[in-house]
C-alpha positions as CSV (number, residue, x, y, z in Angstrom):
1,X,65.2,107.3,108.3
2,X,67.0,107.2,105.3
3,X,70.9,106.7,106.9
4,X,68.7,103.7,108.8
5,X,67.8,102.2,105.4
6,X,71.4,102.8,103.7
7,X,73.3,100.8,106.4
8,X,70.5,97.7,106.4
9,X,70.6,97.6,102.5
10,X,74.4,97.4,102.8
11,X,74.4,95.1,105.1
12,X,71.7,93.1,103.4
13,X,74.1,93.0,100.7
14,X,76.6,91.7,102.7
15,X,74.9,89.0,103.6
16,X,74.3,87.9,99.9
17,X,70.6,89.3,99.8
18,X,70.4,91.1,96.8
19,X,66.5,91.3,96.2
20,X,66.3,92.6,99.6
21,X,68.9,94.8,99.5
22,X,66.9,96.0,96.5
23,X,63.4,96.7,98.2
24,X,65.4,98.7,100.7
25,X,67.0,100.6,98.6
26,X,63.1,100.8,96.7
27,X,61.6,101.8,100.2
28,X,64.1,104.5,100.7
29,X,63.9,106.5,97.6
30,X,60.0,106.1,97.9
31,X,59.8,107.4,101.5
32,X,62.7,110.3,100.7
33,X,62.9,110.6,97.5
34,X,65.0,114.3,98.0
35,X,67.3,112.3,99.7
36,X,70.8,111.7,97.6
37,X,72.0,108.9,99.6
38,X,69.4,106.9,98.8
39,X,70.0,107.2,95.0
40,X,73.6,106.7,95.9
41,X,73.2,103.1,97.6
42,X,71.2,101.8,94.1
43,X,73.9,103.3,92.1
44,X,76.6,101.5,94.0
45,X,74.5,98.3,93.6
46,X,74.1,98.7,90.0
47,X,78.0,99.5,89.4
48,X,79.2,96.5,91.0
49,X,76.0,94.4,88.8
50,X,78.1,96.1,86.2
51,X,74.7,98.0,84.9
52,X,76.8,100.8,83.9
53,X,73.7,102.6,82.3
54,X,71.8,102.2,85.2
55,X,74.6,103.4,87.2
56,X,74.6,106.7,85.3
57,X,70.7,107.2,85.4
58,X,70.9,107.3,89.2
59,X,73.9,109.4,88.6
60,X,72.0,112.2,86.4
61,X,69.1,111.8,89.4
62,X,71.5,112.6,92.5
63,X,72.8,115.5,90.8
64,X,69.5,116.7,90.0
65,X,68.4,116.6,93.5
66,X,71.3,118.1,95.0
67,X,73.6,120.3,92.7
68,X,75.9,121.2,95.7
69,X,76.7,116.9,96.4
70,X,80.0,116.3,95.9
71,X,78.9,112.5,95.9
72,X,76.3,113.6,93.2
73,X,79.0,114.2,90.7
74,X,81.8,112.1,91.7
75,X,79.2,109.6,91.1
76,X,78.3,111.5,87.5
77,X,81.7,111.2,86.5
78,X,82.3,107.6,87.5
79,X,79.4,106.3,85.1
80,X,80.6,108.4,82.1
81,X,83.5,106.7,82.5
82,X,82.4,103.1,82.7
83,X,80.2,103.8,80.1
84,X,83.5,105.2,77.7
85,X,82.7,108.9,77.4
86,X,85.4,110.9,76.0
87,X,88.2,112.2,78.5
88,X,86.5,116.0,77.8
89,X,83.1,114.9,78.5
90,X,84.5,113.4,82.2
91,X,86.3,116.2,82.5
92,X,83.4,118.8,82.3
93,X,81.1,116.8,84.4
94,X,84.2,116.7,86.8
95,X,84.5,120.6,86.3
96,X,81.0,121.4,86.9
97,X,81.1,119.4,90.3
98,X,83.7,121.0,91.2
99,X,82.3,125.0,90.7
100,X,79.8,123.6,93.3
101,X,82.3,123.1,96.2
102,X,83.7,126.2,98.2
103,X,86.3,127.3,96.4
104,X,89.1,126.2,98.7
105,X,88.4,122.7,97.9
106,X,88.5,122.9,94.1
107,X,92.7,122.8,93.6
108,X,92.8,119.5,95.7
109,X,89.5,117.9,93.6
110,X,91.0,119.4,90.2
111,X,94.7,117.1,91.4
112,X,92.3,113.7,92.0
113,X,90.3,114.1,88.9
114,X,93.8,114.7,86.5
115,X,94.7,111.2,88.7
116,X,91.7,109.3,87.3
117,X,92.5,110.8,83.7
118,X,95.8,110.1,83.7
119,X,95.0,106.2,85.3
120,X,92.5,105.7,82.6
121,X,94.5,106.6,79.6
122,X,97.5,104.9,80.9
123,X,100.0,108.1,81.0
124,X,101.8,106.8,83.8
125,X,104.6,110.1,83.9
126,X,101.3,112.5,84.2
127,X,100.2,110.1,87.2
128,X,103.0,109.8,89.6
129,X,104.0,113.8,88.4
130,X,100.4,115.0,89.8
131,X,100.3,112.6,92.8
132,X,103.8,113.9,93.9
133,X,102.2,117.4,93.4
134,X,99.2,116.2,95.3
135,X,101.3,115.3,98.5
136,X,102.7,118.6,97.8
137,X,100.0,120.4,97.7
138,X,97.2,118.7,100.2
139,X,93.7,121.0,100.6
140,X,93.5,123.2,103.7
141,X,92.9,120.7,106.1
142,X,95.1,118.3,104.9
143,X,94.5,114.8,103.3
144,X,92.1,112.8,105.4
145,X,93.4,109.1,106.1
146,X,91.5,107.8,103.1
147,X,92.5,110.0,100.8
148,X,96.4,109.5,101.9
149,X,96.7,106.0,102.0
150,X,95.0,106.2,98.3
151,X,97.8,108.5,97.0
152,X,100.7,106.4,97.8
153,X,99.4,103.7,96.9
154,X,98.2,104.8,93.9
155,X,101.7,105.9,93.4
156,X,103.3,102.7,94.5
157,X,101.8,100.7,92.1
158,X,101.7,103.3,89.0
159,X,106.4,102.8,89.8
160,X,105.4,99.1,89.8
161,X,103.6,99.4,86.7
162,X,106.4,101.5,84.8
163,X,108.5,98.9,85.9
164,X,110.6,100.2,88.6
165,X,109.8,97.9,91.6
166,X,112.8,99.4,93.5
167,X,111.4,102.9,93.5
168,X,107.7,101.6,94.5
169,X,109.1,99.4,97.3
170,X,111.3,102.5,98.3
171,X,108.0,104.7,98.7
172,X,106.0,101.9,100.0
173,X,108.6,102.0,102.9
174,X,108.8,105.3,103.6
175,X,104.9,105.6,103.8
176,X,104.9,102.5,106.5
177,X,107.8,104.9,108.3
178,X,105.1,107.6,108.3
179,X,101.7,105.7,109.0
180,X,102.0,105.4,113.4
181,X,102.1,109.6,113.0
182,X,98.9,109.8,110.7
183,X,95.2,110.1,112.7
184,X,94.2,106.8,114.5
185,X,90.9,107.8,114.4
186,X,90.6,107.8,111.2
187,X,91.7,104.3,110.5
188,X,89.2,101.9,108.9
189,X,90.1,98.3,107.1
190,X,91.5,100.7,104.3
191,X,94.6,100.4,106.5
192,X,97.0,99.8,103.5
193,X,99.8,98.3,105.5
194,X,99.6,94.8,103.9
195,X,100.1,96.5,100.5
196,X,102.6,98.5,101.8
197,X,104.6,95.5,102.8
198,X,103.9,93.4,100.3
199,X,105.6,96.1,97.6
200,X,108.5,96.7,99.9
201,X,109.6,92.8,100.1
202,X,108.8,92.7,96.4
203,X,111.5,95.3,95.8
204,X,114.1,93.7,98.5
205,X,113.3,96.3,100.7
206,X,112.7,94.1,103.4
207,X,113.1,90.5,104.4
208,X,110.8,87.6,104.3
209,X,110.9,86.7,107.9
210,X,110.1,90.4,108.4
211,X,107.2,90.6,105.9
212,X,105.6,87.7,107.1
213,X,105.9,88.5,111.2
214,X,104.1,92.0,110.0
215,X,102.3,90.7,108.0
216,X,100.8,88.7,110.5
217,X,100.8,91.2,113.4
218,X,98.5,92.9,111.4
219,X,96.1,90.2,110.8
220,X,95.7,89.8,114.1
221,X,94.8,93.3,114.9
222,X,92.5,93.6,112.4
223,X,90.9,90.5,113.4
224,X,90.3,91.8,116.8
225,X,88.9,94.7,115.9
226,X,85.4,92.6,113.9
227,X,82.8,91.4,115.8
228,X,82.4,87.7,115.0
229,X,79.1,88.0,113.5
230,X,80.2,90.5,110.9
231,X,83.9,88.4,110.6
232,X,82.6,86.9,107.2
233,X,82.9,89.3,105.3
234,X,85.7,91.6,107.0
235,X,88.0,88.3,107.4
236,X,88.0,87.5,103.5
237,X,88.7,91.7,103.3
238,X,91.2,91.6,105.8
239,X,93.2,87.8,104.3
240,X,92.8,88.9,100.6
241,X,94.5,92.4,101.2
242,X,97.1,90.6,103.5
243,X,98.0,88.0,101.1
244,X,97.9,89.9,97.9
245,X,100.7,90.1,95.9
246,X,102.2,92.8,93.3
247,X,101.6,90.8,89.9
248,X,100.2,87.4,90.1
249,X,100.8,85.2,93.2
250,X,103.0,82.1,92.4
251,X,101.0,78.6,93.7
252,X,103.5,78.4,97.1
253,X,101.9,81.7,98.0
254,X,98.7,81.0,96.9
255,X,98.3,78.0,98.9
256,X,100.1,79.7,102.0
257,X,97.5,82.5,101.6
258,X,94.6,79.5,101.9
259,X,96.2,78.1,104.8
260,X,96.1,81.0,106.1
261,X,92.5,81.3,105.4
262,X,91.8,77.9,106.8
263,X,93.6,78.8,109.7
264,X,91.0,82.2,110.0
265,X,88.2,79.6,110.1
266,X,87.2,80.3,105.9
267,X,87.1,78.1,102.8
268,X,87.7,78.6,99.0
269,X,84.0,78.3,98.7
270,X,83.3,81.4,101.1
271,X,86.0,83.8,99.5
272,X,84.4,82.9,96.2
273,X,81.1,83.6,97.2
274,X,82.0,86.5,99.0
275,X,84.7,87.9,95.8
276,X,81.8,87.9,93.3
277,X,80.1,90.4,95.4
278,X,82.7,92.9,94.7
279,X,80.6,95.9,96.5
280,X,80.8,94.8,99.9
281,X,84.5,94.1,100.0
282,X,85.9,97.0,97.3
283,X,87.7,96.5,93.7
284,X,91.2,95.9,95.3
285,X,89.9,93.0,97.4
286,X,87.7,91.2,95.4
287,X,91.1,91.3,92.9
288,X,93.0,90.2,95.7
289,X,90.6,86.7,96.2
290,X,90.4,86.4,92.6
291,X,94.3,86.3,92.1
292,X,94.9,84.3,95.1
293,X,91.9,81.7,93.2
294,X,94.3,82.2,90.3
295,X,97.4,81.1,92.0
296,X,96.1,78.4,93.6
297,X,94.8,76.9,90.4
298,X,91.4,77.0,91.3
299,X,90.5,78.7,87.7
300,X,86.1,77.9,87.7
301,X,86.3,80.3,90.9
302,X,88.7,83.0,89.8
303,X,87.1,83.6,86.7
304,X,83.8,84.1,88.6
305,X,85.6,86.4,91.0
306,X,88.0,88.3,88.3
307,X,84.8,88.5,86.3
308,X,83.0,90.8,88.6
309,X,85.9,92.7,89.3
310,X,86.3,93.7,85.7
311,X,82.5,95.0,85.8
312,X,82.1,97.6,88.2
313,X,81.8,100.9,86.9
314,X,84.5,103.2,88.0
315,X,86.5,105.9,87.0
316,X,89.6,104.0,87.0
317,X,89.4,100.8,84.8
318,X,91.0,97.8,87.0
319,X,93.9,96.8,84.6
320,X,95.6,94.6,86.5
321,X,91.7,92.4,87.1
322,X,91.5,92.2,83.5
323,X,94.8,91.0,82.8
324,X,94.7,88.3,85.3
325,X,91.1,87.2,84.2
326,X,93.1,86.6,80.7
327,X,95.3,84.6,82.5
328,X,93.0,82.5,83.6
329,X,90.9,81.7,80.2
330,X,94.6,80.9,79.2
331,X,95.4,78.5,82.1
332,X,91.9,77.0,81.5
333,X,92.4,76.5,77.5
334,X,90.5,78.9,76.6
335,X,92.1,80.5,73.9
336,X,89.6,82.5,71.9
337,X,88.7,84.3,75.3
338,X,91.9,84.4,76.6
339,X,93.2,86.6,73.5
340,X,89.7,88.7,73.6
341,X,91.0,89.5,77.5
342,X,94.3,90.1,76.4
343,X,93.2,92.6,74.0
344,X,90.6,93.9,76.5
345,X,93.4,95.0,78.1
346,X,95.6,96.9,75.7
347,X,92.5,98.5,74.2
348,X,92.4,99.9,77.8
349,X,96.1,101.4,77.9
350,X,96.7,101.2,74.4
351,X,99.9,103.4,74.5
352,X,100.7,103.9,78.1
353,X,103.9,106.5,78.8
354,X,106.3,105.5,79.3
355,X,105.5,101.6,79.9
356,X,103.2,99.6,81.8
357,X,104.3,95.8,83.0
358,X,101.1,94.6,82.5
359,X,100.7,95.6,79.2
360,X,104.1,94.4,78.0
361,X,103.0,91.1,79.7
362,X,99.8,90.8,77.9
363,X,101.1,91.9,74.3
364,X,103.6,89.0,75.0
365,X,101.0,86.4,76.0
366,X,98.9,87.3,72.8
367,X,102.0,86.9,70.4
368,X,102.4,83.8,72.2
369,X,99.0,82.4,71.9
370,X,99.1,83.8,68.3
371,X,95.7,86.2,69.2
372,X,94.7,88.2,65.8
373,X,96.3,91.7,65.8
């Protein structure tokens, strides 16, 4: 059936089979072609390709087919905005999606949508006002795991970003106070306590030796919760999100994160292979291996991985991806595309409220380089 052919594409994906991924998908539409989820699994291949318009074609075709999918127009509204539509042309597409969910749904929708606005034009005071509001205010049912754990982290790195790493590693450890009390069942590898403890050491809220025994603790969990044959992937998931860093990671993390990874039974070579594909693994952790590549100086690789990350189509644009793929052109010489990265970037946030860290960092590294205004 059509769920059938959506879990072997993925996992032909996975496995680095693109082209067969692709003839899945082909097979599925052609045998149920009123069937969304199809459409959705060539979408998601297209936005991570970066085929943004591609992306939005499948978009307009699941929304067609099933007016009432919420995945339908999330998916609508992601592809406008990879594809630069205007903040009131996301926001109707994200209006009309939601006049097709029962109307207790639509204040919670209506709080994550004014998220992604207020991520992609950089208003930074709008974001962490309507994620407070959003904790506030959670739907009927409450927030699902998912949906939680992207909330606070959202808002964690949005204080980061503003510049107040005291107040994001504050939150990040009252969240890991809260996390034993949320659903179990629910809990997938979007487990965010690696992030979580990686911002609360980064604001002095807890110790090294502490970071790194929880930090570890979790690794091992995780790792006995994949099946070896599927480790490949899940491992360089699981170690990137573990040794991620807030910012770029120095070369003594770096090359404790890849001992790490040697230590897992992975290479360099595998979490570059792996990072390019930034589907399988999700934005945040194909990042993650990119800025560890970064760190540990291994710049041919990083800018393959940071590359890809800065292509997918989503609703939020990944900032921080972009200004480390900058930093790489930089560390490789690379001046001309160094300074078209580092403008890349403040086109993106070109007047965040009421600062962003990144952008600071880059304006500074263009004036530096002496980049053309």
């Amino acid at each position: 059936g059509a769920i059938a052919h959506q879990v072997w594409a993925q996992a032909l994906w996975r496995l680095g089979d693109r082209d067969g991924a692709a003839r899945v998908v082909a097979d599925c539409v052609a045998r149920s072609p009123l069937n969304v989820g199809c459409r959705w699994i060539a979408m998601w291949f297209a936005s991570n390709l970066g085929d943004c318009a591609e992306a939005d074609r499948l978009a307009r075709e699941m929304a067609a087919i099933d007016q009432d999918s919420v995945m339908a127009w999330d998916s609508r509204s992601s592809a406008a905005a990879a594809l630069g539509a205007s903040e009131e042309a996301i926001a109707e597409i994200a209006a009309t999606g939601r006049s097709h969910l029962p109307e207790a749904q639509r204040p919670s929708h209506a709080l994550l949508d004014a998220l992604d606005s207020a991520w992609r034009t950089g208003d930074l005071a709008t974001f962490l006002r309507v994620a407070d509001q959003a904790v506030r205010s959670p739907p009927p049912d409450g927030w699902d795991f998912r949906s939680q754990s992207s909330l606070e982290i959202g808002r964690i790195r949005a204080l980061w970003q503003t510049g107040d790493r005291a107040g994001s590693a504050r939150a990040a450890e009252a969240f890991l106070e809260r996390l034993p009390a949320l659903p179990v069942a629910e809990r997938t590898q979007d487990d965010p306590t690696p992030d979580l403890l990686a911002s609360a050491l980064d604001g002095g809220r807890i110790d090294a030796v502490s970071f790194r025994a929880r930090r570890d603790a979790w690794v091992g969990a995780q790792r006995g919760r994949v099946d070896d044959e599927a480790w490949t992937h899940d491992r360089l998931a699981t170690w990137a999100r573990a040794y991620d860093v807030p910012g770029e990671p120095t070369r003594a993390q770096a090359d404790e994160a890849f001992a790490a990874l040697h230590d897992l039974g992975g290479d360099p070579g595998e979490s570059s292979q792996v990072g390019v594909q930034s589907g399988p693994l999700g934005g945040d952790a194909t990042e993650a291996i990119g800025a560890l590549l970064l760190g540990a100086r291994q710049l041919d690789e990083a800018e393959k991985v940071l590359a890809a990350a800065t292509r997918a189509c989503t609703r939020r644009p990944q900032v921080r991806a972009r200004e480390l793929l900058a930093r790489t052109y930089e560390e490789k010489g690379d001046v001309a595309r160094a300074c078209q990265a580092y403008g890349e970037v403040l086109r993106t946030w070109p007047k965040p409220v009421p600062r962003s860290v990144t952008v600071e960092e880059a304006r500074a590294r263009m004036k530096k380089l002496g980049c053309a205004p």
